[in-house]
Structure formats: structure tokens, C-alpha cells
C-alpha positions as semicolon CSV with decimal commas, in nm:
position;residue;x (nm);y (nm);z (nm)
1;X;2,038;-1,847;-4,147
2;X;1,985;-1,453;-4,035
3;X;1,629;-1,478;-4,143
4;X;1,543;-1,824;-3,953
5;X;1,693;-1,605;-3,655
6;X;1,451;-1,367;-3,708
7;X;1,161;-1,631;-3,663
8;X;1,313;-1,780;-3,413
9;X;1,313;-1,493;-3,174
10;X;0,931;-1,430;-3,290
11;X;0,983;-1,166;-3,604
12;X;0,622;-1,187;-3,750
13;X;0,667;-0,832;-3,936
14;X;0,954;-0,678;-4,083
15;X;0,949;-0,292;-4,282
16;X;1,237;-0,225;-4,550
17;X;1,338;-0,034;-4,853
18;X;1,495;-0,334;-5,103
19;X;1,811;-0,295;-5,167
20;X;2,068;-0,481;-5,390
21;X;2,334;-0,495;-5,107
22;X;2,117;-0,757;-4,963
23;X;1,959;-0,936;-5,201
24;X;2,041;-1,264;-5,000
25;X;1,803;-1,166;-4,707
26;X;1,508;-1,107;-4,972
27;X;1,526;-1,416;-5,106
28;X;1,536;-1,593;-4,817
29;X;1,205;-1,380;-4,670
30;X;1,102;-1,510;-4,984
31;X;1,016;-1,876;-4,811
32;X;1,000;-1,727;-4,439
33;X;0,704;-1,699;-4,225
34;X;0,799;-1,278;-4,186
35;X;0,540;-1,062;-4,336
36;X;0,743;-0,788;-4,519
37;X;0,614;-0,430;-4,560
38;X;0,761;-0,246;-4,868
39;X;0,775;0,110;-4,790
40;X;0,848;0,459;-5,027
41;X;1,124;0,565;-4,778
42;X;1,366;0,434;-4,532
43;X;1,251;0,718;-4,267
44;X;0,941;0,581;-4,319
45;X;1,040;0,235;-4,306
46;X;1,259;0,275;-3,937
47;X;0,922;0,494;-3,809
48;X;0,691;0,201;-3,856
49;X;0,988;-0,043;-3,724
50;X;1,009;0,200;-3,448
51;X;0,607;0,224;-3,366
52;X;0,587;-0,148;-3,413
53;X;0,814;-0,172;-3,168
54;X;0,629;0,068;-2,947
55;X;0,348;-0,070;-2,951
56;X;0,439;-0,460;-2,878
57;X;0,726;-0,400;-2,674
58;X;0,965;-0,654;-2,894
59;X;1,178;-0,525;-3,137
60;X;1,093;-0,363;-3,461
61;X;1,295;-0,513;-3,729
62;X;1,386;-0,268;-4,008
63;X;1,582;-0,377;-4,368
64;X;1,791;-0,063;-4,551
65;X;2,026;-0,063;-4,808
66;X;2,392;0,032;-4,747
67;X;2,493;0,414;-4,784
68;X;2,193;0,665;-4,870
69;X;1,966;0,388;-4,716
70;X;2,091;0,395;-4,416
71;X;2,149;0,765;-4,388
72;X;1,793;0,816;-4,422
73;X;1,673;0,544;-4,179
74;X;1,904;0,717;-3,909
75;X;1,598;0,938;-3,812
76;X;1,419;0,634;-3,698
77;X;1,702;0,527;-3,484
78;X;1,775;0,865;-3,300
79;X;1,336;0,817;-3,227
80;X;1,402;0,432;-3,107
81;X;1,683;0,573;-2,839
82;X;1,542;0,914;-2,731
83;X;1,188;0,714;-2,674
84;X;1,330;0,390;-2,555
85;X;1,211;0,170;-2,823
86;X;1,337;-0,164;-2,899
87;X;1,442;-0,183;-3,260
88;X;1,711;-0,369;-3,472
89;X;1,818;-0,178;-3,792
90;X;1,953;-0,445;-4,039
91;X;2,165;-0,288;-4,330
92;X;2,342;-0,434;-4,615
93;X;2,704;-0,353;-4,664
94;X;2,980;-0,374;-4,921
95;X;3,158;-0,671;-4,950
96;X;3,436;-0,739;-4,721
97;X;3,697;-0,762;-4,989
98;X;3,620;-0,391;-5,080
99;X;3,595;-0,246;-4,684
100;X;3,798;0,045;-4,643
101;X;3,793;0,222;-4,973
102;X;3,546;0,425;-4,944
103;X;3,352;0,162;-5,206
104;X;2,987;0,267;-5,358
105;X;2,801;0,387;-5,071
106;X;3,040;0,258;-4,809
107;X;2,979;0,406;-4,461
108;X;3,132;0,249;-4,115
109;X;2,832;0,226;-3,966
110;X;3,017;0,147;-3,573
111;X;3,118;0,496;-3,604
112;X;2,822;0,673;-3,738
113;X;2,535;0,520;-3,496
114;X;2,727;0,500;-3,247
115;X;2,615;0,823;-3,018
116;X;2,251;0,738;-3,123
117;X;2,247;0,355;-3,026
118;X;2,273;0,092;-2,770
119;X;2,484;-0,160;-2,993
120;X;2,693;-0,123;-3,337
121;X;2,849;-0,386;-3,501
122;X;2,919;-0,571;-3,825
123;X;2,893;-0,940;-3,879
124;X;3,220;-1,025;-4,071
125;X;3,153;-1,425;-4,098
126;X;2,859;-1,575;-4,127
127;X;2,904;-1,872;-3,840
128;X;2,860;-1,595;-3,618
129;X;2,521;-1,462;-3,712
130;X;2,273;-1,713;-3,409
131;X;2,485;-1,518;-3,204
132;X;2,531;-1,154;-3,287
133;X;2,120;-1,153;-3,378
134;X;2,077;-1,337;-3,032
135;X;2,237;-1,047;-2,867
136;X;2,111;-0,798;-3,060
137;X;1,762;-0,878;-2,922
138;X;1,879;-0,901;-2,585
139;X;2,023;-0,601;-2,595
140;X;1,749;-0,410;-2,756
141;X;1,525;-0,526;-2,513
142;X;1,746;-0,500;-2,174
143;X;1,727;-0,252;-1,897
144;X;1,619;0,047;-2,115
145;X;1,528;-0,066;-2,452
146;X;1,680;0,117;-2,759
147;X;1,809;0,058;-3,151
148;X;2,038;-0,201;-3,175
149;X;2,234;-0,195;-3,551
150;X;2,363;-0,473;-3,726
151;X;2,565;-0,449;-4,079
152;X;2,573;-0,726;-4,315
153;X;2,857;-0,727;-4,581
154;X;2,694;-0,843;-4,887
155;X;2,963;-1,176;-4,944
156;X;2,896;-1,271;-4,573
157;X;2,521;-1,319;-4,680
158;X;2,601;-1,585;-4,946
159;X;2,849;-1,795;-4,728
160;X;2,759;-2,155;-4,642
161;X;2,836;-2,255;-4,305
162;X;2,700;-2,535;-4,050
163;X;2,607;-2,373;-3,698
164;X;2,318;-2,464;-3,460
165;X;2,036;-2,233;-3,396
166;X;2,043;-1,984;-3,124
167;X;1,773;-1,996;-2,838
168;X;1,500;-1,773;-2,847
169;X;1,554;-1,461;-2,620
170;X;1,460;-1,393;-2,301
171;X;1,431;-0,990;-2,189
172;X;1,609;-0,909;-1,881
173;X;1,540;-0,650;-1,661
174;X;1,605;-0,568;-1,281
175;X;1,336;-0,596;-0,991
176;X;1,333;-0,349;-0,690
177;X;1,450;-0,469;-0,343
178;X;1,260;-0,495;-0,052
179;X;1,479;-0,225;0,139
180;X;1,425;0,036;-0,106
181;X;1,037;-0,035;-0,111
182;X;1,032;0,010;0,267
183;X;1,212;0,351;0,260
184;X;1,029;0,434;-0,063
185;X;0,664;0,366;0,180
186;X;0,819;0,560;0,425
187;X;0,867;0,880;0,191
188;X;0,513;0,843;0,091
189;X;0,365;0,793;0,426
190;X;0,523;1,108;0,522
191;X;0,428;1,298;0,247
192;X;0,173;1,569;0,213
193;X;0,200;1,647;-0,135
194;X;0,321;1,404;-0,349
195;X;0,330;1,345;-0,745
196;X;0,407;1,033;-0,932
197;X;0,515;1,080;-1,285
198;X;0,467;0,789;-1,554
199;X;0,668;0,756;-1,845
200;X;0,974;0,648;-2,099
201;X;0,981;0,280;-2,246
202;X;0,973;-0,117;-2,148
203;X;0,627;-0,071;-2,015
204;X;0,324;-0,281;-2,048
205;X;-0,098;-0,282;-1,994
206;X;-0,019;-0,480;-1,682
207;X;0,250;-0,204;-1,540
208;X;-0,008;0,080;-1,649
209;X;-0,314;-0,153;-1,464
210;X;-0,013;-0,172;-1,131
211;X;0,073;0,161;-1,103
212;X;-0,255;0,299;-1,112
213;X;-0,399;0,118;-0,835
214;X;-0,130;0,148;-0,617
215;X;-0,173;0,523;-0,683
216;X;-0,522;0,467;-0,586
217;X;-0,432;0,243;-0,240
218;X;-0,214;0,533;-0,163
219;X;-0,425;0,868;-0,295
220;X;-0,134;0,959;-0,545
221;X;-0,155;1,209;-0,770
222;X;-0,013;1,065;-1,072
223;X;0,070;1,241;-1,462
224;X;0,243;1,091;-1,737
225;X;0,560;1,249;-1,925
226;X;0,601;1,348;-2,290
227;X;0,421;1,180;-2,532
228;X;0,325;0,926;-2,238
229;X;-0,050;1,025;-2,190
230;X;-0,137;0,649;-2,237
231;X;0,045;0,503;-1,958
232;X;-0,270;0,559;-1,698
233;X;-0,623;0,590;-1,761
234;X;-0,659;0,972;-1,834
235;X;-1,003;0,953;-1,655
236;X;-0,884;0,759;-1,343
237;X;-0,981;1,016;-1,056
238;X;-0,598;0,965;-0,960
239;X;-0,483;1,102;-1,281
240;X;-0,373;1,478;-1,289
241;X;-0,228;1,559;-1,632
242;X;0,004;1,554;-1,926
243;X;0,343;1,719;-1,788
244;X;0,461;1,825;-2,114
245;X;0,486;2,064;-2,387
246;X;0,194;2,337;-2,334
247;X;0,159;2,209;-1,983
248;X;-0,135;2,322;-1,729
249;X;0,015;2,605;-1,534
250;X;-0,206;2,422;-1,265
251;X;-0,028;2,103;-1,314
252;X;0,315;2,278;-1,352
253;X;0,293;2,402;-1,014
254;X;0,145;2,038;-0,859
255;X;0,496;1,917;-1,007
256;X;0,718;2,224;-0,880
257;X;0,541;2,202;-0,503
258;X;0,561;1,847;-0,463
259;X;0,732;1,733;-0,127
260;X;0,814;1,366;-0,245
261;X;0,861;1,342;-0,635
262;X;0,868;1,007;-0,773
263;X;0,944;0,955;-1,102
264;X;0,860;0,599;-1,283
265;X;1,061;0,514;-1,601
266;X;1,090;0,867;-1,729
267;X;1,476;1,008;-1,760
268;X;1,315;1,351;-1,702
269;X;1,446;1,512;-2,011
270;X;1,361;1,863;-2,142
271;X;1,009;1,843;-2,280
272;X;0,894;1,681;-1,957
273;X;1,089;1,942;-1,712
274;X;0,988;2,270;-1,922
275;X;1,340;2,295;-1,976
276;X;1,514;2,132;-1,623
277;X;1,248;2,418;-1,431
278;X;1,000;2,185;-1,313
279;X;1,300;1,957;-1,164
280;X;1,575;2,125;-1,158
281;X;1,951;1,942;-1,183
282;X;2,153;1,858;-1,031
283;X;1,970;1,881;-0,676
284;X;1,529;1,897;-0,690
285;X;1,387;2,107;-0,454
286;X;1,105;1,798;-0,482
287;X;1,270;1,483;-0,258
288;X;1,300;1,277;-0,567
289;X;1,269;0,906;-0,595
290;X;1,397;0,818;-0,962
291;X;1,275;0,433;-1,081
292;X;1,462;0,352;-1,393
293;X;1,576;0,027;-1,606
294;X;1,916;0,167;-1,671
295;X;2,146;0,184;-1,381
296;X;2,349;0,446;-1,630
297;X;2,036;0,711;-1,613
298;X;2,026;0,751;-1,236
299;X;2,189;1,062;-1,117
300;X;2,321;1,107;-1,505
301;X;2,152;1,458;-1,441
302;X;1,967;1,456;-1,140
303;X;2,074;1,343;-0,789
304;X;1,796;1,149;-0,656
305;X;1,731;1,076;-0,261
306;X;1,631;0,745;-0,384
307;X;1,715;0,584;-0,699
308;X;1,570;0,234;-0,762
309;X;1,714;0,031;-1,078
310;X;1,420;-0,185;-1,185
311;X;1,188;-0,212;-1,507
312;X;0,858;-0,014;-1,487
313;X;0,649;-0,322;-1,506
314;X;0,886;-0,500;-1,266
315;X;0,817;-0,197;-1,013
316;X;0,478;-0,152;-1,065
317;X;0,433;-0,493;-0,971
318;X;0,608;-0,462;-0,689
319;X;0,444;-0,171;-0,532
320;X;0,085;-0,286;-0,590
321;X;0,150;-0,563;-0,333
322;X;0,218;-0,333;-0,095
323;X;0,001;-0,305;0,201
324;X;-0,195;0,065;0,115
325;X;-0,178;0,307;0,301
326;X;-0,427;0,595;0,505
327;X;-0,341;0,921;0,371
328;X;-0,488;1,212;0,557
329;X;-0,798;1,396;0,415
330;X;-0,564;1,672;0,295
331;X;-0,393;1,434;0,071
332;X;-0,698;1,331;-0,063
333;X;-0,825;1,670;-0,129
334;X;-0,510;1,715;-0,317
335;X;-0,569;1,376;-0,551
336;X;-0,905;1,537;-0,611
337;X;-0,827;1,884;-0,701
338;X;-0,505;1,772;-0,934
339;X;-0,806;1,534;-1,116
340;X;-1,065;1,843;-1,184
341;X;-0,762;2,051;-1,287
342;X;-0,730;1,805;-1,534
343;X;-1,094;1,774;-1,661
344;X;-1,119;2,120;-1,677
345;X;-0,867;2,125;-1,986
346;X;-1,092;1,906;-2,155
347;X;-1,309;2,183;-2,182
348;X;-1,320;2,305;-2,546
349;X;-1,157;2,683;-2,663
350;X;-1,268;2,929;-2,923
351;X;-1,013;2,972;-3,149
352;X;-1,035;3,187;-3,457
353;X;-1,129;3,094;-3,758
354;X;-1,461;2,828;-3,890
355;X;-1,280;2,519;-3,815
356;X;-1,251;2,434;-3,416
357;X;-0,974;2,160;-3,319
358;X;-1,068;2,149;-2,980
359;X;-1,393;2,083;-3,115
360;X;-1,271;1,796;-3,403
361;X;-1,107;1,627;-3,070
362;X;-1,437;1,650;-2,854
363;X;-1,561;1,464;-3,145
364;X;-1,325;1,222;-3,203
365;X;-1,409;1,108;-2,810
366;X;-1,751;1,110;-2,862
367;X;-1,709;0,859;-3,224
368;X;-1,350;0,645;-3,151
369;X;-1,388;0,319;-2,939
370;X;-1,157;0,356;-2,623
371;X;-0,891;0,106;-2,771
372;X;-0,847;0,330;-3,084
373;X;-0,472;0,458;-3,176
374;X;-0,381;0,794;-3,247
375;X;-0,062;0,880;-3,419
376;X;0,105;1,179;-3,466
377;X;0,420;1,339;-3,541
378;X;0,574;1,679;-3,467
379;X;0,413;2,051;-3,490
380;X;0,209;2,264;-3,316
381;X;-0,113;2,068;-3,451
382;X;0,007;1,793;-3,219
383;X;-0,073;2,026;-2,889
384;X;-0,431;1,997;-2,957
385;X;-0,452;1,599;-2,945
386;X;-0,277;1,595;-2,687
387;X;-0,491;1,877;-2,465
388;X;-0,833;1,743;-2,603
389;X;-0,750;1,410;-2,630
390;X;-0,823;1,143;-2,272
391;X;-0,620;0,838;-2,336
392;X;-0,835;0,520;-2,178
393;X;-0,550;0,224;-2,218
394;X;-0,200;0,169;-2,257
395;X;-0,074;0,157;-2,616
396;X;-0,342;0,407;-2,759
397;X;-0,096;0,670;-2,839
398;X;0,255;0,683;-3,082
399;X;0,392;0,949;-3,117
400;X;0,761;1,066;-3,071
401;X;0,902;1,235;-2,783
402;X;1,221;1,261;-3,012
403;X;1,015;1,547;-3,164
404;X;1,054;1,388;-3,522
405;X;0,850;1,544;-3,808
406;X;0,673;1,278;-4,066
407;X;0,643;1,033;-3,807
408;X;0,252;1,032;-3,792
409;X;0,184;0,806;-4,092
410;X;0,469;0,561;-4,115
411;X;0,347;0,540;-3,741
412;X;-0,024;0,445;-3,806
413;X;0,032;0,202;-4,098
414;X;0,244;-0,027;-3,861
415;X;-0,012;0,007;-3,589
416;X;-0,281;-0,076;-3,840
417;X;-0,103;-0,387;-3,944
418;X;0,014;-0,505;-3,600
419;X;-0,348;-0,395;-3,446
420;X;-0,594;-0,441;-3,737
421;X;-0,867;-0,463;-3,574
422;X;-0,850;-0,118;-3,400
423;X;-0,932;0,220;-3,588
424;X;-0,617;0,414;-3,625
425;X;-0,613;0,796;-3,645
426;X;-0,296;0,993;-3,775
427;X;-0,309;1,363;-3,670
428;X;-0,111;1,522;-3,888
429;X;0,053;1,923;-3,977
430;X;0,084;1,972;-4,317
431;X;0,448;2,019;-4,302
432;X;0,515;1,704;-4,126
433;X;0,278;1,488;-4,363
434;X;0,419;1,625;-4,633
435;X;0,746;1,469;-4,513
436;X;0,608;1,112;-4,548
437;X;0,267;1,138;-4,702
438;X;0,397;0,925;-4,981
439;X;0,343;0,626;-4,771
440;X;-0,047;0,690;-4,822
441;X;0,087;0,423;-5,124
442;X;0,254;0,165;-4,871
443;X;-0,150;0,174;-4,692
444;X;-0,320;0,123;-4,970
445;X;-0,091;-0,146;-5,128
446;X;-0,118;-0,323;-4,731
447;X;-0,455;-0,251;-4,718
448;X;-0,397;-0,109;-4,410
449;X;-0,684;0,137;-4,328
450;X;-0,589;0,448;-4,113
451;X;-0,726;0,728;-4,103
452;X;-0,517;1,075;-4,149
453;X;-0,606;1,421;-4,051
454;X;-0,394;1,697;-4,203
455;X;-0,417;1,989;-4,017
456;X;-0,358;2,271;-4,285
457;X;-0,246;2,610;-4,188
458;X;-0,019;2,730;-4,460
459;X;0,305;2,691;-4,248
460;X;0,574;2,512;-4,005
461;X;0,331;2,648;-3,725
462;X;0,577;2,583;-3,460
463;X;0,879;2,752;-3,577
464;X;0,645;3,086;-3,706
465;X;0,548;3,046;-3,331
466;X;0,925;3,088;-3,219
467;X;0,983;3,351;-3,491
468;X;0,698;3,555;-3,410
469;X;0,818;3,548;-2,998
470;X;1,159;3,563;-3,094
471;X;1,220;3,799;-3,380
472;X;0,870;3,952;-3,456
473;X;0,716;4,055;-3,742
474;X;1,054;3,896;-3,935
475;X;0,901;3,578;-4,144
476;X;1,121;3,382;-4,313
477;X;1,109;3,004;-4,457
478;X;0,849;2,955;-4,250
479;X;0,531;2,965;-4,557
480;X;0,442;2,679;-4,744
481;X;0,227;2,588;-5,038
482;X;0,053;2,305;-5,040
483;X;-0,140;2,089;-5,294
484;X;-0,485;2,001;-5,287
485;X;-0,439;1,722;-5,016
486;X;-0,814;1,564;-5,055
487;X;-0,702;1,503;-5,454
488;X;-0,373;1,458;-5,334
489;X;-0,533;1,124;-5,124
490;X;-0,739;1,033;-5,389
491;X;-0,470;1,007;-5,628
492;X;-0,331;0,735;-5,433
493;X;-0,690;0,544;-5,409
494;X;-0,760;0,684;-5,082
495;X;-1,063;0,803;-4,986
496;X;-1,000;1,236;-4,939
497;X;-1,253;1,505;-4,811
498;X;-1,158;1,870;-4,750
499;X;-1,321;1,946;-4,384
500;X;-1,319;2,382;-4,371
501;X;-1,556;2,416;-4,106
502;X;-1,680;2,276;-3,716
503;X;-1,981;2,125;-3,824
504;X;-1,830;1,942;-4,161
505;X;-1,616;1,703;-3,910
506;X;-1,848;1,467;-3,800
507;X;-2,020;1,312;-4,064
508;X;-1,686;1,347;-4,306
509;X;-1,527;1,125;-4,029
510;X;-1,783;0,893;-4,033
511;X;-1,770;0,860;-4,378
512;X;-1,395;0,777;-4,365
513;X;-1,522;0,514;-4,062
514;X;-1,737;0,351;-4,261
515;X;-1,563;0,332;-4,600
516;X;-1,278;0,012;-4,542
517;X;-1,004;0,161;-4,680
518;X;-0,752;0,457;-4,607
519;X;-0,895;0,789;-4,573
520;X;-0,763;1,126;-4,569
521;X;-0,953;1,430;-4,425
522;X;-0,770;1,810;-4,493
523;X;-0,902;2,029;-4,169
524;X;-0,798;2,404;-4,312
525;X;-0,800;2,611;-4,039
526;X;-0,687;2,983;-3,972
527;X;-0,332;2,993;-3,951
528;X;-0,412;3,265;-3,653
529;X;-0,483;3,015;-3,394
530;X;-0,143;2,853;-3,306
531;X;-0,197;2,679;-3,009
532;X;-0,543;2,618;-2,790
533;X;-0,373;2,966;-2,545
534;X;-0,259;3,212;-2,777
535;X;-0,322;3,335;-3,139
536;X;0,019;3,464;-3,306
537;X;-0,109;3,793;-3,341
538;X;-0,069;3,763;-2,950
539;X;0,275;3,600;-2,976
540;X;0,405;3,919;-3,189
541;X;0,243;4,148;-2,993
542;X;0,367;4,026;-2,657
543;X;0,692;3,966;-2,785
544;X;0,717;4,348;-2,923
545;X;0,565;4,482;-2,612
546;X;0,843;4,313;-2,395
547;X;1,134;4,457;-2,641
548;X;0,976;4,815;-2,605
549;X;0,971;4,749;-2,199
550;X;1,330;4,642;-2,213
551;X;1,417;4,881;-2,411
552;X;1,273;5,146;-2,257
């Protein structure tokens, strides 16, 4: 019965670690029209529920057993709420005969996802399961999306009970009103230097194709928030940046001088703010106009001068049938600047070392198709996709603004299978694939052909960064040694290259283009050249020269 559920509300792809707590559930995906993805890792497995989810906008369904299963799929469900992701965590349970006894591997899970979660609960008899998995994808999917978790108590699954089907769900979200539109026009019409700023989840090609040309009927400035760069065509002449981690000073200031701030789908949290400085709570200095899908988010920190509750798409929509407007020649000097600003980042750096990343992006424009996915997880590494990197259409990037480590590859396999017809890239630090480069076995065994690049510098980049600025000159369990990740790949059946200097990149990346199956290029570069501004010599030093000034 759960897994006809599952069909019914369109489950075409499910990711799990098997477990014996529900046995019942395998056997009955056995017979089912699901295709199930056995992966080396429940993090991995609630990553690739969570991208899947990301990328189609329904819910990624993830399996886990009870206890130590579920413990280590909890890192995909703090991604699926901090990024607004629909998901639905399914884990097998003890039997209800044995609840409260701290049986094998017993956890309550109502208490332990709770804070991390938009629904807990436990399905205790088995008539009840149309509806609980009915709600559970209406919730996941309403106003802002996030994890929804369901336990099954392994007895419930064998029970034998006669209940009709549910009816397959329908996602509900709010629309904008037609009074807040007209003061919303008349904040813009006003305005001399305005910013929109694109982000969070529930949003769709469509809402990307909306926003952008009302930003363009309007001459709007617009940027995207963390981990968001996809949401508008990074070449658009509207579009002024990425307004997150490593931001444009440029763009920083665009954000910080803006006279009429409006914010679409993004809860402004602390990568996109540079730490509540850009906006500042719980009054901007910006007039801010806050569009969200949860009526719980507005004025949670920030007190907005207008908040609309509506979905992103359903806003989008909305405002492109406005009438446009005629903004002064000042405003569109201001579009225009914010737009070179931006393509003057694109503009490759000289770090140190043989091996240029702002180069190895500059070519991965020049060889991907625009509708390619890139995938990464958390480092340093990341900044230089991110910089280098012009995102053409909406669902091009995954990546997670939760700031989770080992998210790159789980990531890029689900993409591969729910897109296989697009080339898939996985940036990777070798810290972070380390954390679920094992799953290189869960691509080959899917024949799912991504493409990984491990970015090698000999160390968690990002905290030697912070040590280095923070406590100079005072390493500690920040090194790592690392195998031989080209024989590492290979080992797996995956095609593996070491890549040590500029002018190796291209043709080993077309090599792993043309070869059909999962590839794996190492990039070693010198560890000196942290991020595309500063080496870490330069972090130490500054750091040491400010302690001297202070001290002095």
C-alpha cells in the first residue's frame, strides 16, 4: 500500500540504503514502477533525494534504516530545510510491540527531526498510510517546501488492511493581491536605485523566464542569493551578480545603497547578507519589499515595508503582467553599470602555482552546452565556480546553501539520472569528496556518467583560511593526505586523469566528454592560492599585521 502511494503521487525514483527494518517496502518496490538507486551511504542517499528534489521541484523520496541509518541521513534533511527542498525521508522502525525500550537502534524520530523539519510523525496502523503519505507530499511541497519525515514500525508494514487509494496531490501555494502589486509599482516607480534579489526554493524555468523580463520592462537590477546563481540568466544585461560568499565589493555596495530592496523567495539568511551587514535586522536602511511562500518567514528577522505571501513562480507571474514602466535614464545607467560590474568578474586571475581555476572555469564555458549541471559541495574550491562560472538556465546549478561538505557527488549522480541527457560536472575539494567519493561505485553501477573534478590542495582550504586570519601561523587539523585520486577513480572503473597544469585541462576534459562513462579528473593546485583575491600567505600576513597595530 505505501509504495502504490508513492506511484500514485508520481515517485518515478527513489535513493536508499536497504535495511532489514523494512524489508516489506523492498519487496514491494520489487513489482513497482519506482526506479531504486542503491547507494554506499545514507548521507549520500538523502543528498541525491535532496538534489532530485531540487532539481524537479517534487519531492525526493529517500529509504534509511532505523537508528544509525537515520542518524546519518539527518545531514540531508538539515540541506532539504535550510535550502527549501521538498523531500520525504522514509525510515524503518522497531516494531510497535517493542517502542519505548530503547530496542536495537530505537530512536523517536518526532523528537529528533523535529527542529530540522516541516513534519514528523510515525504511522502506527497501517489503514492510515493513503493519508499520512498524502499529506506528507502536501506538506513538503506547500508554501516553502522542506523535509517531511515519516517512520514506519516494521509490524505496521506487514499488516493487511482494506482502504481506498488517496488522490494524487496537488501543491498549494499563495498568489499576491492586486493591492500589494499596486503599492509594490508604486515603490518601484519612485525608485532611483533599486535591486531585486532572486533566490530560496519552490521556483521554476517559467518563474526564472517572469522575473527576468519584468526586470527588463522595468530596468531592474536584479542578483540571485546563495547558491542561487541559476535563477536568471547570468548574461541577461539586467543581471548584476552573485550576492554571496566572496561577493563583488561592487555588488555589495549596489545591495547596501539600494533605495527600494526587493527580495524574491530568499529568507535573507547569513551567507546572502555577509553576516545581516548588507540588510541589516530588524529595520533595513534599504525600503524592503520581502516576497515569500511562508507567511512564518516575513518579519521572522527583518521588518519589511512590504511583505507579500505568495510563491516565487506565483509572483513572478504576476508581476510580468504588469503594465512596464519608464524609468529615467539614470536608472538605466544604473542596470547597465551593475551588468559590466558583473562581466568584469568573469575576467580570469593569476593565481600561484601551474594550475589556473579561473582558467579550468573559462574553459569549462567555452566546452559545456548551456543546459549542463554543475554540482558542488562545500570548500573554498567552490568560490571559483561560482566567480567564473555564468549560469544560462534555471536548474543548472546544485549545490547547498546549507554549506554541507560531500554533497557534490551524491548531488550529480541524481541529476545524471533524473537529467541524462545533460553533461553533469561535480566540482569538488578534496576534503569534501573524500566525504562521499565512495559513491563513484553507486555511478558506475547506474551507469550514470558525471563528471568530477577534485580540486586537490592538501587541506580543508576553508578552515586553514579562518585559521590563518584568525590565529596565524597556528595550523592544526587542518592537513590532509590524500591517495592517488586518478587510481583512486580507476579502481572503481571510472575513467581518472591527474590534471597538474593550465594547459593539461582541456583536452583531459574532453577526453572524460567523450568517453560514456564516469570520469574523474584530480586538478593539484598550489595550496597558496585560497581564493581568486588573496593567497594565505596574505591572509597570515594581514592578520599578523592587524594584531601588531592593535597591539601597538
Amino acid at each position: 500500500m505505501l509504495v502504490d502511494q508513492l506511484a500514485l503521487h508520481g515517485v518515478e525514483l527513489a535513493f536508499c540504503v536497504p535495511g532489514e527494518s523494512y524489508l516489506a517496502v523492498l519487496d514491494a518496490l520489487h513489482d513497482a514502477p519506482i526506479r531504486l538507486v542503491t547507494c554506499r551511504h545514507e548521507a549520500a542517499a538523502a543528498n541525491m533525494a535532496e538534489a532530485h528534489g531540487k532539481l524537479t521541484g517534487k519531492p525526493g523520496i529517500c529509504l534509511v534504516t532505523r537508528g544509525p541509518g537515520a542518524t546519518q541521513a539527518s545531514v540531508g534533511i538539515h540541506t532539504a530545510q535550510q535550502d527549501s527542498t521538498p523531500l520525504i525521508l522514509l525510515i524503518g522502525q522497531v516494531g510497535r510491540d517493542m517502542l519505548d525500550r530503547e530496542a536495537f537502534q530505537e530512536i523517536d524520530y518526532r523528537r529528533m527531526f523535529q527542529p530540522m523539519a516541516k513534519w514528523v510523525a510515525q504511522i502506527d496502523r497501517a489503514e492510515r498510510i493513503p493519508e499520512f503519505l498524502a499529506r506528507a507530499f502536501s506538506v513538503a511541497t506547500a508554501g516553502r517546501p522542506g523535509p517531511v519525515v515519516l517512520a514506519l514500525p516494521e509490524d505496521m508494514l506487514v499488516d493487511e488492511v482494506d482502504v481506498a487509494d488517496a488522490q494524487p496531490y496537488t501543491p498549494v501555494q499563495t498568489h499576491p493581491g492586486a493591492e500589494e502589486l499596486e503599492r509594490l509599482r508604486e515603490l518601484l516607480e519612485s525608485a532611483e536605485r533599486p535591486f531585486v534579489l532572486a533566490g530560496g526554493g519552490g521556483w521554476t524555468a517559467a518563474a526564472a523566464s517572469d522575473l527576468l523580463a519584468f526586470c527588463a520592462a522595468n530596468a531592474l537590477p536584479v542578483g540571485t542569493s546563495f547558491r542561487c546563481q541559476d535563477y536568471v540568466d547570468n548574461l541577461a544585461p539586467e543581471h548584476a551578480g552573485h550576492v554571496g560568499v566572496g561577493i563583488d565589493p561592487k555588488l555589495a555596495a549596489r545591495v547596501t545603497e539600494a533605495d527600494v530592496l526587493l527580495v524574491v523567495g530568499a529568507r535573507l539568511g547569513e551567507m546572502t547578507t555577509g553576516g545581516y551587514t548588507l540588510v541589516e535586522p530588524p529595520l533595513p536602511r534599504q525600503t524592503l519589499v520581502h516576497v515569500h511562500a511562508g507567511a512564518e518567514e516575513l518579519g521572522r528577522v527583518f521588518q519589511p515595508a512590504l511583505a507579500i505571501n505568495a510563491g516565487s513562480p506565483e509572483f513572478a507571474a504576476a508581476v510580468r503582467r504588469l503594465p512596464g514602466s519608464s524609468p529615467s535614464p539614470s536608472r538605466r545607467a544604473w542596470v547597465e553599470a551593475a551588468h559590466a560590474d558583473y562581466l568584469a568578474t568573469l575576467e580570469p586571475v593569476t593565481p600561484p602555482g601551474e594550475l589556473n581555476l579561473s582558467q579550468v572555469v573559462r574553459t569549462l564555458r567555452e566546452r559545456l552546452p548551456d543546459d549542463a549541471i554543475l554540482c558542488n559541495g562545500a570548500g573554498n574550491f567552490a568560490v571559483w565556480g561560482h566567480r567564473f562560472f555564468p549560469f544560462r538556465h534555471y536548474r543548472t546549478q546544485l549545490a547547498p546553501t546549507s554549506g554541507a561538505m560531500g554533497y557534490g557527488v551524491p548531488a550529480a549522480i541524481a541529476a545524471k539520472l533524473a537529467q541524462p541527457g545533460c553533461v553533469v560536472v561535480c566540482i569538488a575539494g578534496d576534503g569534501d569528496f573524500l566525504m562521499s567519493g565512495n559513491e563513484l561505485a553507486t555511478a558506475v553501477h547506474e551507469d550514470a556518467a558525471i563528471i568530477v573534478l577534485v580540486v586537490n590542495n592538501g587541506m580543508y582550504g576553508t578552515i586553514r583560511m579562518h585559521q590563518e586570519r584568525d590565529y596565524p601561523g597556528r595550523v592544526v587539523g587542518t592537513s590532509l593526505t590524500n591517495p592517488d585520486f586518478a587510481a583512486f577513480a580507476q579502481s572503481f572503473g571510472v575513467s581518472g586523469e591527474l590534471v597538474a597544469r593550465t594547459e593539461e585541462f582541456a583536452p583531459a576534459l574532453d577526453r572524460a566528454l567523450a568517453t560514456g562513462r564516469p570520469a574523474l579528473l584530480e586538478l593539484r593546485v598550489d595550496p597558496e592560492g585560497i581564493t581568486p583575491q588573496a593567497t594565505l600567505t596574505a591572509v597570515r600576513e594581514g592578520s599578523a599585521a592587524a594584531e601588531r597595530t592593535e597591539t601597538a
